[in-house]
Legacy VTK file of the C-alpha trace (Angstrom):
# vtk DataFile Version 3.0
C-alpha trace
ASCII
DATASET POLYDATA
POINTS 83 float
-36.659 -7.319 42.489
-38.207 -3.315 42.133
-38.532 -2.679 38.848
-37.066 0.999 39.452
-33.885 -1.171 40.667
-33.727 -3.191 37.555
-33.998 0.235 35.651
-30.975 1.754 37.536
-28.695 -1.318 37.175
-29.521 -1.489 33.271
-29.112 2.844 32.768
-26.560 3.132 35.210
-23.983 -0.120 35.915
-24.180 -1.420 32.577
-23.034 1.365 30.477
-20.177 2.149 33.050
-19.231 -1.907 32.945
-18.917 -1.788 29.500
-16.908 1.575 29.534
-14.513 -0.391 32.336
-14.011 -3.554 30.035
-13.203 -1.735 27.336
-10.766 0.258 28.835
-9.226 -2.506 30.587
-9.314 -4.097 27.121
-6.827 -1.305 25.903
-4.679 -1.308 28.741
-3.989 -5.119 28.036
-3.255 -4.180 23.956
0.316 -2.279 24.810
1.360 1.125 24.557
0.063 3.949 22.677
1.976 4.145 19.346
4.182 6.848 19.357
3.690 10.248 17.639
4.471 11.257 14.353
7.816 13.005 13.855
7.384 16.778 13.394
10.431 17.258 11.137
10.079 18.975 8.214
9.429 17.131 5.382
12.418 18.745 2.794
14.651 16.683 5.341
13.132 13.751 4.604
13.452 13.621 1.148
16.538 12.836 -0.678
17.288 14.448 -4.137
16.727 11.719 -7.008
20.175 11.070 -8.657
19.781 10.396 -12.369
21.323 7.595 -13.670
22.883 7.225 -16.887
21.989 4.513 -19.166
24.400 3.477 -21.875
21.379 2.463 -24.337
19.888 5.837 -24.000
21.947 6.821 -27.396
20.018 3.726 -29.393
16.822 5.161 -28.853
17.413 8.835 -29.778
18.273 7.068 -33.894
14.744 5.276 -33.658
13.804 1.974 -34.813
16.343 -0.044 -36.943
13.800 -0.905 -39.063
11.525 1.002 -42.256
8.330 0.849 -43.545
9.611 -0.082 -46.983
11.717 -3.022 -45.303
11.009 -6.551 -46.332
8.964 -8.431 -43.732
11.238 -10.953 -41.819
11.260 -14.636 -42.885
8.711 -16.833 -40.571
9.918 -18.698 -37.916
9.960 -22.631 -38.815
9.470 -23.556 -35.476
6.498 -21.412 -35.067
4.412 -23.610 -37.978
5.749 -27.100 -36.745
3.767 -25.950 -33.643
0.564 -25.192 -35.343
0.058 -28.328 -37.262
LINES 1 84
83 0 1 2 3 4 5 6 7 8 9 10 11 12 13 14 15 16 17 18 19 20 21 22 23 24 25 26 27 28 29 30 31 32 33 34 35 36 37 38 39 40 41 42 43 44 45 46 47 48 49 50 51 52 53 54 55 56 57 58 59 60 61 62 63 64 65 66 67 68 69 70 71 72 73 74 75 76 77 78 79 80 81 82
């Protein structure tokens, strides 16, 4: 074979081949996925309902306990574990 020949089929046919396959290659994958809505995006969004909680009064009195409070007795089964 001409070398020019071998020149043209490597410059030429090989790049277009490869264009072809991969474009055959997407054909065979499915449809294009469809476009993204254009709807404004404040009807999309719901309002956030708040919820009420019925423990919500406990934590407004703070903790049941005080810093001058006895420390509470030590569980039994706690040390029959750590021997």
């Amino acid at each position: 074979m001409d070398p020019i020949l071998i020149a043209v089929i490597i410059v030429i046919v090989m790049p277009l081949a490869v264009l072809w396959a991969l474009a055959k290659s997407a054909q065979l994958r499915g449809p294009l996925p469809r476009p993204e809505s254009r709807r404004p995006i404040g009807s999309l969004v719901t309002e956030a309902l708040p919820e009420a909680h019925a423990d919500e009064d406990d934590e407004d009195q703070g903790p049941a306990f005080s810093i001058d409070s006895e420390p509470p007795d030590p569980d039994p089964a706690l040390r029959e574990r750590e021997s």
